[in-house]
C-alpha positions in Angstrom: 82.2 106.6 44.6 84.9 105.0 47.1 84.6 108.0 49.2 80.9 107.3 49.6 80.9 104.1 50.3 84.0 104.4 52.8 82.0 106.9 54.8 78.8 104.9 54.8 81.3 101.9 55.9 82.6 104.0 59.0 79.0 105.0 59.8 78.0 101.1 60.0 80.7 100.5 62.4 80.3 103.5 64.4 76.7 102.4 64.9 77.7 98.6 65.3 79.8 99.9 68.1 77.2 102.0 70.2 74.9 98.3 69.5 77.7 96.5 71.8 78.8 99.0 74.1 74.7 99.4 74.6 74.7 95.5 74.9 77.4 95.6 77.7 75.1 98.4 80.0 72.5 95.8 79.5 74.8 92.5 80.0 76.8 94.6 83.2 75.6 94.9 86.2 71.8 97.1 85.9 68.8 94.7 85.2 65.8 94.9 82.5 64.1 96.1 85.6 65.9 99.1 86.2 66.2 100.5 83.3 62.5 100.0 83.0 62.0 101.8 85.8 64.4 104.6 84.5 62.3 104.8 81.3 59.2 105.0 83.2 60.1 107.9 85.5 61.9 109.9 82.6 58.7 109.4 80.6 56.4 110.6 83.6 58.2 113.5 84.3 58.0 114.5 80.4 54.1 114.0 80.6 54.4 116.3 83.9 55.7 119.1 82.5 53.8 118.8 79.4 50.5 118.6 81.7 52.5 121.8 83.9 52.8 123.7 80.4 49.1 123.4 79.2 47.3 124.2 82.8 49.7 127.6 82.9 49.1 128.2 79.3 45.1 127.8 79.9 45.8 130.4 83.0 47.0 132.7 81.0 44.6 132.3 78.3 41.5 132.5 81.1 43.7 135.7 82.8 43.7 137.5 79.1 39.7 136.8 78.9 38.8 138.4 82.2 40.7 141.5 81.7 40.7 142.4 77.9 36.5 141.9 76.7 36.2 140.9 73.3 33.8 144.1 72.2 33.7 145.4 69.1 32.3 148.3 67.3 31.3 149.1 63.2 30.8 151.7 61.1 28.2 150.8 58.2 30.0 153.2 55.7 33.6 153.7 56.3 34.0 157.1 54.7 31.9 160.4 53.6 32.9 163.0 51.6 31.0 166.5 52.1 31.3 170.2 51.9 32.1 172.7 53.8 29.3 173.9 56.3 27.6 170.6 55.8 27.0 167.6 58.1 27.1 164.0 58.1 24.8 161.3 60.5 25.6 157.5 60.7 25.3 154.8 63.0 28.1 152.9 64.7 27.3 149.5 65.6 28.1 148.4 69.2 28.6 144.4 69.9 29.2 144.0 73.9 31.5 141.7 75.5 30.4 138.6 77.6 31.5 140.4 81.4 30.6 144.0 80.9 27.7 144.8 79.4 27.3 149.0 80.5 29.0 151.0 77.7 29.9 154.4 76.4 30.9 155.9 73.5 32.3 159.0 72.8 34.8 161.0 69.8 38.3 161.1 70.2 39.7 164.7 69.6 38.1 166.3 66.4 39.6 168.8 64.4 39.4 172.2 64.1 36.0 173.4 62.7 34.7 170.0 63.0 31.8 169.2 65.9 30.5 165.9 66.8 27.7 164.8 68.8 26.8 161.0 69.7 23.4 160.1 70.7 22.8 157.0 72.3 26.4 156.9 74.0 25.7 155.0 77.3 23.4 152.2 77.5 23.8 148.3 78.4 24.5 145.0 76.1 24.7 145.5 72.4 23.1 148.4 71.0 24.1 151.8 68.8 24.7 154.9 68.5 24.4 157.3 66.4 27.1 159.9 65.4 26.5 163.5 63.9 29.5 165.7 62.8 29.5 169.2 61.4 31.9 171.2 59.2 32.5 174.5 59.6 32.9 176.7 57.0 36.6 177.7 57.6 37.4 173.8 58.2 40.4 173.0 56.3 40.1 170.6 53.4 41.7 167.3 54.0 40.9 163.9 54.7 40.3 163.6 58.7 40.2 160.4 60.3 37.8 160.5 63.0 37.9 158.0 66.0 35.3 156.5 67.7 36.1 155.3 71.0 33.6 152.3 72.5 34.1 151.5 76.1 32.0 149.2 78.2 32.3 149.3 82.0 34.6 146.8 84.1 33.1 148.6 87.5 34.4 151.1 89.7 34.3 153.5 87.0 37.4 151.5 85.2 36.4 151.4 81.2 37.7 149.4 78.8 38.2 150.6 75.1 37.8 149.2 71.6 38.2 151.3 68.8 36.3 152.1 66.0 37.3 154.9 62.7 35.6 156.9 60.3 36.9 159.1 57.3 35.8 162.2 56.9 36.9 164.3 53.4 35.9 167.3 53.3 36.2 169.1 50.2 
């Protein structure tokens, strides 16, 4: 208990201490002025670089929307079983981004045994497309996962992706 109150003693005078050697600085030779002024610049440059820091964060925020588009694709039904030597149709919904609205959409690489067609896979603003794929009958069974690949046009031929996926079992 001593010990406690022994430290909390030393702590008082410590901070007694910094009071007086604060009130000398004052009492010296700078006036109320001064370190007014002091203050105020210190406390302008802070709100400076705060102001700095937000512009070049909104920068980069407005540099990310103009190159990555915010498009987005969906499959109604995520997965479909089937057998071998049968087919599957569905639709893949396509939501355009606000700067490019020409699109595309095409399969990434099938596997073997498995063909896909995609009607509808160019058009502007949002739309869909529809999706057949056919099994062969010497595709292996497994669970494939199929990718869609949704691109909409940032001119000169440039396309940028979004990604969409579809499960395939075939059994």
């Amino acid at each position: 208990m001593n010990d406690e109150k022994n430290n909390e003693k030393k702590v008082l005078e410590k901070v007694l201490e910094k009071m007086n050697e604060a009130k000398i600085f004052m009492n010296k030779k700078y006036s109320r002025t001064v370190i007014i002024a002091v203050a105020a610049v210190i406390v302008l440059a802070i709100i400076g670089l705060i102001i700095n820091g937000r512009q070049e964060g909104n920068k980069e925020s407005q540099t990310i929307a103009q190159e990555k588009p915010v498009h987005n694709c969906a499959v109604g039904t995520f997965s479909k079983t089937i057998q071998r030597g049968e087919s599957v149709t569905f639709d893949v919904l396509l939501e355009k981004s606000r700067l490019w609205p020409k699109y595309r959409v095409k399969l990434g690489n099938l596997p073997r045994e498995v063909i896909g067609t995609v009607s509808g896979s160019e058009g502007r603003g949002d739309g869909r497309a529809t999706i057949n794929i056919s099994v062969g009958e010497n595709a292996k069974l497994a669970s494939y996962s199929l990718v869609i690949i949704y691109e909409e046009n940032k001119g000169n031929d440039e396309f940028e992706p979004s990604y969409c996926q579809y499960n395939l079992i075939v059994k």
